[in-house]
Each structure stands twice: as structure tokens, then as C-alpha cells.
TIMARRO-784548 format. One line per field, with one value per residue: residue number from 1; x, y, z of N, C-alpha, C in turn. Coordinates in steps of 0.2 Angstrom, whole numbers. Last residue first. Example, Ala and Ser with C-alpha at 12.3 -4.5 7.8 and 13.67 -1.06 7.14 Angstrom:
% residues 2
pos <- [2, 1]
n_c1 <- [64, 66]
n_c2 <- [-11, -28]
n_c3 <- [35, 39]
ca_c1 <- [68, 62]
ca_c2 <- [-5, -22]
ca_c3 <- [36, 39]
c_c1 <- [64, 66]
c_c2 <- [0, -16]
c_c3 <- [39, 39]
***
This chain:
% residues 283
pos <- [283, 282, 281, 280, 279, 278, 277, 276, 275, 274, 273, 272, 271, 270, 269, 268, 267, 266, 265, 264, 263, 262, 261, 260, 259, 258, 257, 256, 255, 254, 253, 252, 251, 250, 249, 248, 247, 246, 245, 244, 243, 242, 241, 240, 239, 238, 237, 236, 235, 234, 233, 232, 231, 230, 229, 228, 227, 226, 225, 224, 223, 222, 221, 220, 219, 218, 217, 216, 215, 214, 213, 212, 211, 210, 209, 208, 207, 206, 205, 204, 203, 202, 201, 200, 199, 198, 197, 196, 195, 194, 193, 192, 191, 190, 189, 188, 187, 186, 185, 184, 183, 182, 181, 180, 179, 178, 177, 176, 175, 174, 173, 172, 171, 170, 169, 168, 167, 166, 165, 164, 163, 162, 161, 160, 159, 158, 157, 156, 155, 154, 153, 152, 151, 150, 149, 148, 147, 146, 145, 144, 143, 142, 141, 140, 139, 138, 137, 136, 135, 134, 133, 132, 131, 130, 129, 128, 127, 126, 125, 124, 123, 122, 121, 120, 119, 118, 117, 116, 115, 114, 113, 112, 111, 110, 109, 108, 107, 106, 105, 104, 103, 102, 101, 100, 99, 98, 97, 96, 95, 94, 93, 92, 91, 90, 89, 88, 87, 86, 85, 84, 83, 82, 81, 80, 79, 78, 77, 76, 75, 74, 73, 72, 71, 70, 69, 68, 67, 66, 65, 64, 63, 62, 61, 60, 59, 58, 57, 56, 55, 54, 53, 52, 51, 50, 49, 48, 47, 46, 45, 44, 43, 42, 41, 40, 39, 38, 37, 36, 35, 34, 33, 32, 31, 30, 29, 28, 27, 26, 25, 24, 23, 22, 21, 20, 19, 18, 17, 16, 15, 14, 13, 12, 11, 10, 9, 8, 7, 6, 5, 4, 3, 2, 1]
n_c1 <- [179, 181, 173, 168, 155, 147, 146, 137, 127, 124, 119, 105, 103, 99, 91, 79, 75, 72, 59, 55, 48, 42, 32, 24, 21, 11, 3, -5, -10, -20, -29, -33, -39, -52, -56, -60, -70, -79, -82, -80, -65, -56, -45, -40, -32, -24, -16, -11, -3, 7, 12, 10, 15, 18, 20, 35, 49, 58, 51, 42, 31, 17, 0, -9, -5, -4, 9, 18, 12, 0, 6, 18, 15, 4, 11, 25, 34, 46, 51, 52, 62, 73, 75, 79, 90, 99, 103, 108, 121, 124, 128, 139, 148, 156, 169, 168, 168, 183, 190, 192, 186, 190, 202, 206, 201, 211, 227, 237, 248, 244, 234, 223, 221, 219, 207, 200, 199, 194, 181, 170, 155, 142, 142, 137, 124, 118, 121, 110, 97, 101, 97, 88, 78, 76, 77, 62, 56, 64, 63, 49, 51, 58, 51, 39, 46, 51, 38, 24, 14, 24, 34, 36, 41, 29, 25, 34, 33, 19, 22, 32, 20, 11, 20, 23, 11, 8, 18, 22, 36, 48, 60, 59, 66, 76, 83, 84, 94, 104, 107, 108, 122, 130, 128, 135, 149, 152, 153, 164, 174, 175, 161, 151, 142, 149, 145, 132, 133, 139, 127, 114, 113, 116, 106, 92, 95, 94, 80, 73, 76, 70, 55, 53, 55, 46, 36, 34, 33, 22, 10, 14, 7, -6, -17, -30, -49, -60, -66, -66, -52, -50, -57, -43, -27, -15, -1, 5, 13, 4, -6, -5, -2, -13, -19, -31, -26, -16, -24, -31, -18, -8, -16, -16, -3, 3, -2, -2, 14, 15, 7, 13, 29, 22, 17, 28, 38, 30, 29, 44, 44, 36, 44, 55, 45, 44, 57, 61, 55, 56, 68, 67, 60, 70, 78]
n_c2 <- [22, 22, 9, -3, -4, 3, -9, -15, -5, -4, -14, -13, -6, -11, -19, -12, -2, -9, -17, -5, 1, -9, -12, -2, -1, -15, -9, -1, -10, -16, -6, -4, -18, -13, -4, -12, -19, -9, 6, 18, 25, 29, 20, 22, 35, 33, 23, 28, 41, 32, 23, 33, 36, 49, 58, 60, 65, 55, 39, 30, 25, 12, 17, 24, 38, 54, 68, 75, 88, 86, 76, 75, 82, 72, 60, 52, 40, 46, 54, 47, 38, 45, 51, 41, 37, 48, 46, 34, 35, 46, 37, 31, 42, 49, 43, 48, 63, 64, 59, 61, 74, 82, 81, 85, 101, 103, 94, 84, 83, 79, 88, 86, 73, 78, 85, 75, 68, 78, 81, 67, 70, 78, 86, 75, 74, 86, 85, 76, 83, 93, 86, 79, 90, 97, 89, 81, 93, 95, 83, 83, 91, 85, 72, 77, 82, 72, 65, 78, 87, 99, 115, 129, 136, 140, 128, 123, 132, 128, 114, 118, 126, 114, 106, 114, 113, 98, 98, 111, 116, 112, 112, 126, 129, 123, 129, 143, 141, 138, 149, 158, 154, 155, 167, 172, 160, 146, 137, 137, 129, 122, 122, 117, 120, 114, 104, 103, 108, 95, 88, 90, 90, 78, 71, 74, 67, 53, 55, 57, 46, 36, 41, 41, 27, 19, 24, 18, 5, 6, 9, -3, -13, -16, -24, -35, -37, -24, -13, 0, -2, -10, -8, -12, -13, -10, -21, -36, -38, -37, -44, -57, -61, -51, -44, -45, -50, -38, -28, -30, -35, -23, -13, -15, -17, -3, 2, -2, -1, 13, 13, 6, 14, 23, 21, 15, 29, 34, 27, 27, 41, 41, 33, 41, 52, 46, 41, 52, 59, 52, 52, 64, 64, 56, 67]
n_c3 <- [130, 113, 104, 102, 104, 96, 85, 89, 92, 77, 73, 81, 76, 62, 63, 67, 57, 45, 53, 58, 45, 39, 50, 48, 35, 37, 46, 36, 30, 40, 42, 28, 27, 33, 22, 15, 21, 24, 14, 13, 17, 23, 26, 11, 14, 22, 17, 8, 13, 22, 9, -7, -26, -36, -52, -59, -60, -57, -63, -61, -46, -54, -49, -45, -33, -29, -22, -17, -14, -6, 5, 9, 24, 27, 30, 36, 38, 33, 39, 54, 50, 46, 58, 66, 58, 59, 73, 73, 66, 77, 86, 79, 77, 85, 84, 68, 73, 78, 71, 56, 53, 67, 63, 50, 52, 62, 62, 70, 81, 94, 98, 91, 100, 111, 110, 107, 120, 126, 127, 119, 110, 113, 101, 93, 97, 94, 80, 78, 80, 71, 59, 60, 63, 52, 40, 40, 32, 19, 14, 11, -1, -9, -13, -18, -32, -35, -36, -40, -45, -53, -57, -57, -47, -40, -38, -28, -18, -15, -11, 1, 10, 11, 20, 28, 35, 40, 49, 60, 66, 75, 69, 65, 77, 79, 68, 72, 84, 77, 68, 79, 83, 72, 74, 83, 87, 93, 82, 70, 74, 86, 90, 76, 64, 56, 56, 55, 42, 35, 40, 32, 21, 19, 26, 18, 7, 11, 15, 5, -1, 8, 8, -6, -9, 1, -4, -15, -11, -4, -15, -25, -19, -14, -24, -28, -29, -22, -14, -18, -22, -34, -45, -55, -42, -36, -38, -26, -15, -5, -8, -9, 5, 14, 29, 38, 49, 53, 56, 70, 75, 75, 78, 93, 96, 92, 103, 113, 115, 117, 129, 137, 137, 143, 156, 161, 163, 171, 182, 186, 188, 201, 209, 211, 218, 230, 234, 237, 248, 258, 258, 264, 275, 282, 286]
ca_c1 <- [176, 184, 174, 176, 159, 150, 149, 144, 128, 130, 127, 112, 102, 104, 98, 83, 81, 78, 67, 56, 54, 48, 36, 27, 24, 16, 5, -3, -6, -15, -22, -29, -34, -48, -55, -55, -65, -75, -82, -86, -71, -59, -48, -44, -38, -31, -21, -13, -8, 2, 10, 15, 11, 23, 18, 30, 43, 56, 54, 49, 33, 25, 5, -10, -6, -4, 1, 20, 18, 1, -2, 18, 17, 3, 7, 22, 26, 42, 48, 47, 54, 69, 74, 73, 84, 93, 99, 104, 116, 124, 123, 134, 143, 148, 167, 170, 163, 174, 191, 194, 184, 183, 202, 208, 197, 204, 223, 233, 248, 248, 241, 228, 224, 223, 214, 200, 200, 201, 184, 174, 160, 146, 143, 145, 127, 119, 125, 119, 100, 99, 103, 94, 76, 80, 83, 68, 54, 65, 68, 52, 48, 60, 56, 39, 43, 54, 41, 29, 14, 17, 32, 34, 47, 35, 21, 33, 37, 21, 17, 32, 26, 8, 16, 31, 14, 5, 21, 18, 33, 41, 57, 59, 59, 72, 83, 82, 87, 103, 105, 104, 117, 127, 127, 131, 146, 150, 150, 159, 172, 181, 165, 157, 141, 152, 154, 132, 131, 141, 134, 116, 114, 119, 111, 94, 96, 101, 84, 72, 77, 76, 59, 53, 60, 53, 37, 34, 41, 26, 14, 13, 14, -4, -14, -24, -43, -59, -65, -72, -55, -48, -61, -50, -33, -20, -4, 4, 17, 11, -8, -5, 4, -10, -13, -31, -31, -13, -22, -33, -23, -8, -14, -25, -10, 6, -4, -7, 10, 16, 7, 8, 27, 26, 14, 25, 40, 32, 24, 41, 48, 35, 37, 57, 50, 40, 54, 66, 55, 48, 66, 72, 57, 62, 81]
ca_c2 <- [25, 22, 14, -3, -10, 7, 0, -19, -7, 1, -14, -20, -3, -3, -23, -16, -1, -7, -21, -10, 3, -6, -17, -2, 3, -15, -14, 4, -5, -20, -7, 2, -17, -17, -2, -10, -23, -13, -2, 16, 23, 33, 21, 18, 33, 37, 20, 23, 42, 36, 21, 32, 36, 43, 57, 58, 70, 62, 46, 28, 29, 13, 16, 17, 34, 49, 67, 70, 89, 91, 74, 73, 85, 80, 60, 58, 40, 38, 53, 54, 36, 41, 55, 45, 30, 44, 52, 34, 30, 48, 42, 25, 37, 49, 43, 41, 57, 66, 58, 56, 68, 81, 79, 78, 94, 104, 100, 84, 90, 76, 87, 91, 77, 73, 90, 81, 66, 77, 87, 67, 66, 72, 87, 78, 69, 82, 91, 73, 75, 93, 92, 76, 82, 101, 90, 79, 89, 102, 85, 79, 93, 92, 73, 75, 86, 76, 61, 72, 85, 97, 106, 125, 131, 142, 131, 119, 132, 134, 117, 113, 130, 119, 101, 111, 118, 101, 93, 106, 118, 112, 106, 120, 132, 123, 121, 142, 142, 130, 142, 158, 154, 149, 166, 174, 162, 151, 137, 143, 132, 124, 125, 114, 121, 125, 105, 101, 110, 101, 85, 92, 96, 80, 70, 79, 75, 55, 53, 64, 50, 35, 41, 46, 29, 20, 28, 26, 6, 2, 12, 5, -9, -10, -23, -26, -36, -32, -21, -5, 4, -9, -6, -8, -15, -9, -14, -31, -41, -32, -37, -52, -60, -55, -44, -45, -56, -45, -30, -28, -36, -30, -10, -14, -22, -10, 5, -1, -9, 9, 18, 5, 6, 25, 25, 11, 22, 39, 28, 21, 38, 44, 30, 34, 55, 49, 37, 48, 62, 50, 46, 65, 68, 52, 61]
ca_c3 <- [136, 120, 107, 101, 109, 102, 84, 89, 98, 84, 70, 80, 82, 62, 60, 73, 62, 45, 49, 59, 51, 35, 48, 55, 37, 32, 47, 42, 24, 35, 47, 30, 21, 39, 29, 12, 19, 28, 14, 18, 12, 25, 30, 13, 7, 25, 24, 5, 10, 23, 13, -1, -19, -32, -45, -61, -60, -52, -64, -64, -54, -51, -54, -43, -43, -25, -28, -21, -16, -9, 2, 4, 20, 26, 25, 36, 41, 28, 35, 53, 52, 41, 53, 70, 58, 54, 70, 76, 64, 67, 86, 82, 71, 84, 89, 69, 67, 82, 77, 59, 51, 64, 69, 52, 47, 63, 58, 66, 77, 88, 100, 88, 90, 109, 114, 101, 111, 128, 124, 123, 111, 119, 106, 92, 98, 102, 86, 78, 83, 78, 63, 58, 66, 59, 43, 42, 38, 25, 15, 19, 6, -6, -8, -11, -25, -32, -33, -43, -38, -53, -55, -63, -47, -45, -43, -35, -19, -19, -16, -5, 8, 9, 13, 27, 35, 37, 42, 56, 64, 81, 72, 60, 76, 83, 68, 66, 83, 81, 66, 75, 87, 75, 67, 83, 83, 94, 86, 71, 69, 83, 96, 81, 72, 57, 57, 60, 44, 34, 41, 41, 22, 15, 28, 22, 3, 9, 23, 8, -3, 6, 14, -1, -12, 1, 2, -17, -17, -2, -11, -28, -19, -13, -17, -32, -27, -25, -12, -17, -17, -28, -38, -53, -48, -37, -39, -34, -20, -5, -6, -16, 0, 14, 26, 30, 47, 50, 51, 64, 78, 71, 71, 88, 95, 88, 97, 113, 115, 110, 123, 136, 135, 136, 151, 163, 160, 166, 181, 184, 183, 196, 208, 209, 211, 226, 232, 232, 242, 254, 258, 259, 270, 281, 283]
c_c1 <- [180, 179, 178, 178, 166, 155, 154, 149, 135, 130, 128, 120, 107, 105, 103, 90, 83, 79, 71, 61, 58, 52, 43, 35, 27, 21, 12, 2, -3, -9, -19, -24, -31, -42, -48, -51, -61, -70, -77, -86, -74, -65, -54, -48, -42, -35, -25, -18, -13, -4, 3, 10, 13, 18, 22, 28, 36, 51, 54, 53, 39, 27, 14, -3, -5, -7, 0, 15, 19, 7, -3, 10, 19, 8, 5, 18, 24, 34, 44, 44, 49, 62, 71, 70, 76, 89, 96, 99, 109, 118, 121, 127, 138, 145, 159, 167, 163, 170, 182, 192, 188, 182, 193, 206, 198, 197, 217, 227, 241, 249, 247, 235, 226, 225, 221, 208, 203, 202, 191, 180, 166, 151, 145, 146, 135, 124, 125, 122, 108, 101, 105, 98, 84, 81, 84, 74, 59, 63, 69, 58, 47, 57, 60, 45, 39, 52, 46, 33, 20, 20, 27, 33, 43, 39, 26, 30, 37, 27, 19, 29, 29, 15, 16, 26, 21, 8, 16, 19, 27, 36, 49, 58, 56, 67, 78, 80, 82, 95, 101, 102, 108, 123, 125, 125, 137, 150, 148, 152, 171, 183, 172, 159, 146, 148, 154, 143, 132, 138, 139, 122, 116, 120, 116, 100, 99, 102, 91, 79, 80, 79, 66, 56, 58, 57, 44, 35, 40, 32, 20, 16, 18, 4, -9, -23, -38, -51, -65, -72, -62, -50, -58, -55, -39, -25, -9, 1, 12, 17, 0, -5, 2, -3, -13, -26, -29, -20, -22, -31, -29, -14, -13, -21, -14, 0, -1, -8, 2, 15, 7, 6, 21, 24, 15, 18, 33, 31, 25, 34, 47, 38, 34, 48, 53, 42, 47, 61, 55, 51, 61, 70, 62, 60, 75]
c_c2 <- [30, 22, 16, 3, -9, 4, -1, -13, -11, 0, -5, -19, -9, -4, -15, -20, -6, -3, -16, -15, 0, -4, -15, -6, 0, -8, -17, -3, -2, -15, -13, 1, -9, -17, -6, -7, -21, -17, -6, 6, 19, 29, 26, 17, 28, 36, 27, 23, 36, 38, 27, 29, 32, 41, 48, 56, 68, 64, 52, 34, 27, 19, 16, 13, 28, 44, 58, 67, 82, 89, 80, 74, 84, 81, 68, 59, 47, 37, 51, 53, 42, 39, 52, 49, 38, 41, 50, 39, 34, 43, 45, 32, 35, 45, 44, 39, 51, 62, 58, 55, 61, 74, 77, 74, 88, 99, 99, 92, 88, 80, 83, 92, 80, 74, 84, 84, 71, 73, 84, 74, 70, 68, 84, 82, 72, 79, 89, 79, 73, 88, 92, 81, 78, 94, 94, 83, 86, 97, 90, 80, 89, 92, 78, 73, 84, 81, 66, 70, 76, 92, 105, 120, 130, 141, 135, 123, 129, 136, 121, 115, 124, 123, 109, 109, 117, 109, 98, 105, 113, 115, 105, 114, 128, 122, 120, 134, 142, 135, 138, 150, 155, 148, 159, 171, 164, 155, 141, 142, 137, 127, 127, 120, 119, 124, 110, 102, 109, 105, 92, 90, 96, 87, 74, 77, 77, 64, 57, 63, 57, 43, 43, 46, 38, 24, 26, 28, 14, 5, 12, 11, -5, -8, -17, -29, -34, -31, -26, -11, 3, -6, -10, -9, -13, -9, -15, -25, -37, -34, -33, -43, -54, -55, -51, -43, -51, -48, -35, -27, -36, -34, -19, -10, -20, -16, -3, -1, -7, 1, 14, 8, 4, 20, 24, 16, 15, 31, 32, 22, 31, 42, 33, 32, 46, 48, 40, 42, 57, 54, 45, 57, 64, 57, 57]
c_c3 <- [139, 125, 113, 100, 107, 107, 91, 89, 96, 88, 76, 77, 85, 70, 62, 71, 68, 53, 48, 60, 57, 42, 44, 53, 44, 34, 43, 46, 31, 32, 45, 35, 27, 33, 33, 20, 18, 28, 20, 18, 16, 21, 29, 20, 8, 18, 26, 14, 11, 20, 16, 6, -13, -25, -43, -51, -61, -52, -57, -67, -56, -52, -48, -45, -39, -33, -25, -24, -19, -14, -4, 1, 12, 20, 22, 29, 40, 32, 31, 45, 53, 42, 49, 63, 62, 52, 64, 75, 66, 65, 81, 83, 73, 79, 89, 77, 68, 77, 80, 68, 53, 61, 68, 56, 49, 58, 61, 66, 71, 82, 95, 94, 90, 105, 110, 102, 109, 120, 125, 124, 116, 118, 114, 99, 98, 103, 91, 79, 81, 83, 66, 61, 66, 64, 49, 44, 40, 30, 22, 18, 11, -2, -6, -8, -18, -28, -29, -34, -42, -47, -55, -62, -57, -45, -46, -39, -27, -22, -18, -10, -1, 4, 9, 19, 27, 32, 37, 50, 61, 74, 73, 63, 71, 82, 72, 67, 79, 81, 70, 72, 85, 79, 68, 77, 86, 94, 92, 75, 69, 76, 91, 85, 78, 63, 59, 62, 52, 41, 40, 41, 29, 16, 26, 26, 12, 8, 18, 13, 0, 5, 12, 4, -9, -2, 4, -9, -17, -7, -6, -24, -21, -14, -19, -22, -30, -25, -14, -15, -15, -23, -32, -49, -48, -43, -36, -32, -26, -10, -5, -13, -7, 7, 23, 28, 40, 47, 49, 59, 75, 72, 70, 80, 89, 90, 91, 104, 114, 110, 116, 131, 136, 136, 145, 154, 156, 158, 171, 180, 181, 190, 200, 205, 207, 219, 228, 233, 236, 247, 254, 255, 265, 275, 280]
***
């Protein structure tokens, strides 16, 4: 009994210690990013362009990037929702989830998860030479496309798979069809986690600079087309970080500050409408 005792507390300690890690982790990282930003974040710096020798430390600001990682992120978040929702339906138990064919995918998705943004940048490029592109806006949102969707896939078959097997039995008790039950019953029951798969997928790729640092190119400029390059937070804070001027430098964990912020604002109002979501769910 004393064993079993020391055990569960061991393992209690452990989990506190796990806990105590992560949330040092990211209190660490959000310090020494606000801590040395903030003093040089100011208004002109997220309201204009880059002006000449911006990069030498006069002044311009960086919205350029700001509106070019939105419209990546955005971008990349809608294409790769478009391809996991179908996909995540034939992975269902009442399609073709268990299928030899399904079992493929979920490992295809797996593999694609664990593979480097760097990697994902490279294939993009080639893909664009012969495609005939040059490093534009669409071609960084084809390839945080593939970045995101094993991440999106993935994350809402968890989720569809914990909605409730008696629900479903429900429906089509009532004679509703395999579609009706799917789009009325399971999706509706997973939203709040759907939500959720997004915000994890939009945050990959609005912080990932590899895989656009080939494919979306990087301008001082707005762009106003697909095919015109389009630059993005990430880039903007290893461009800076890397120049020998300090001023521009401390402008990096400013620009790395303004990023935190975007994901931020959009997912504590998102983390806010599923939480009122899941208050009118069954249990």
C-alpha cells in the first residue's frame, strides 16, 4: 500500500514538474520577446512601409509584412480546410475508414506532419519552376498549404472521432442518411474542435518562415496580386536580426512581438466562441 503511495505521488510530482516546465517555457519566451520589443515598437512601425535604409535604422515600418503574413496564413488556413474536411469524411468508420486505403492516408498525414517546413520550402520551388512561377504570394500559399494540412487533417479526425458513437446510432435511427448525419450531427458536435484545428494550423503557418523563404520571395512593397512576391513577419525578423545595427535588431523582437499579437487576438476571441459553443452540446 505505501509502494502504491510513493508511486502516485512520484508520478503526481512528475506531471506537476512537466506542467511547471511548459509554462516556464512560454513565460520565458513571451518576456525576453516583450521585454525587448515593446520599448521599440512603435505606431509608425505597424502603420507604414519600409523606407530607404530602413535596414540601416531610419525610419519605415513594417506593414508590408504584417498584411503579407495575413494574407499567407489566411490563405494557406482556407485552401488547407478545403482539402481536410472531405478528407477527414472518407476517414470516417461509415465511409472508408477502415479501408487499406485509409490506413494509408492517416499515415501519409503522419509522415507529412514530422517532415521540415525547410523541406515543404524546397519541393514549393520546384514545383513553381515547373509550374513557370516565380516566388509570388500564390506560391507561398501552396506551400504552407501542404504545411498545414497533415496538422488540420489530423487534428479534426481526433476530434470527429470523439464525438459520441450513440449520436450517430441516434440518426440514423431516425432514418437520416450517412451525409445528414455527418453534416448535421458529427460536424456540428465537432466544431468547437474544428475551431480549434485551425487556430493550431493558422499559427504554424503564419510563424513559418522556411517554407515561404523560397516560394513567397520577400518586398518592401504591398503586393496586390498572387503572382506578385509578398513578405511576412518571419522573414521580416530574421532580416533584421541578422543586420549588424542594433537598432534594427531590437525592431526584430518588435516585428517578432507584432506576430505573437496577431495570434493572439485571433485566437483568445476564437477560444471564447467555443467555449459558449460547447456550453450547448450534449454531454
Amino acid at each position: 500500500m505505501e509502494a502504491r503511495r510513493l508511486e502516485e505521488a512520484f508520478f503526481r510530482g512528475l506531471m506537476a514538474l512537466s506542467l511547471l516546465l511548459v509554462v516556464a517555457s512560454l513565460a520565458s519566451v513571451l518576456a525576453i520577446v516583450l521585454l525587448k520589443g515593446l520599448p521599440s515598437l512603435t505606431w509608425e512601425m505597424v502603420t507604414q512601409l519600409p523606407r530607404g535604409g530602413y535596414y540601416l535604422g531610419k525610419s519605415g515600418g513594417i506593414l508590408n509584412a504584417i498584411v503579407g503574413s495575413l494574407w499567407l496564413g489566411l490563405g494557406a488556413t482556407a485552401a488547407a480546410l478545403l482539402l481536410s474536411l472531405p478528407l477527414v469524411c472518407y476517414l470516417q468508420r461509415e465511409y472508408g475508414g477502415a479501408s487499406r486505403l485509409a490506413y494509408l492516408t492517416r499515415l501519409s498525414l503522419d509522415v507529412m506532419w514530422g517532415i521540415p517546413s525547410i523541406v515543404y520550402g524546397a519541393f514549393g520551388f520546384a514545383l513553381m519552376l515547373y509550374l513557370g512561377l516565380r516566388a509570388s504570394l500564390l506560391g507561398g500559399i501552396i506551400t504552407l498549404t501542404f504545411v498545414e494540412l497533415p496538422i488540420m487533417a489530423r487534428a479534426i479526425h481526433e476530434v470527429v472521432k470523439m464525438v459520441p458513437p450513440d449520436l450517430k446510432e441516434a440518426s440514423y435511427a431516425l432514418g437520416a442518411t450517412r451525409l445528414e448525419t455527418s453534416s448535421k450531427v458529427v460536424w456540428r458536435y465537432a466544431l468547437p474542435g474544428v475551431f480549434t484545428a485551425i487556430l493550431l494550423a493558422f499559427g504554424r503557418g503564419i510563424g513559418d518562415a522556411a517554407a515561404v523563404l523560397f516560394t513567397a520571395g520577400y518586398t518592401d512593397y504591398l503586393s496586390r496580386s498572387l503572382t506578385e512576391p509578398v513578405a511576412s513577419l518571419p522573414l521580416a525578423v530574421f532580416f533584421q536580426i541578422n543586420t549588424p545595427f542594433p537598432r534594427v535588431q531590437e525592431r526584430a523582437y518588435a516585428s517578432a512581438a507584432i506576430l505573437l499579437a496577431i495570434v493572439l487576438l485571433l485566437s483568445l476571441p476564437s477560444r471564447w466562441l467555443v467555449r459558449r459553443w460547447e456550453a450547448h452540446l450534449p454531454r
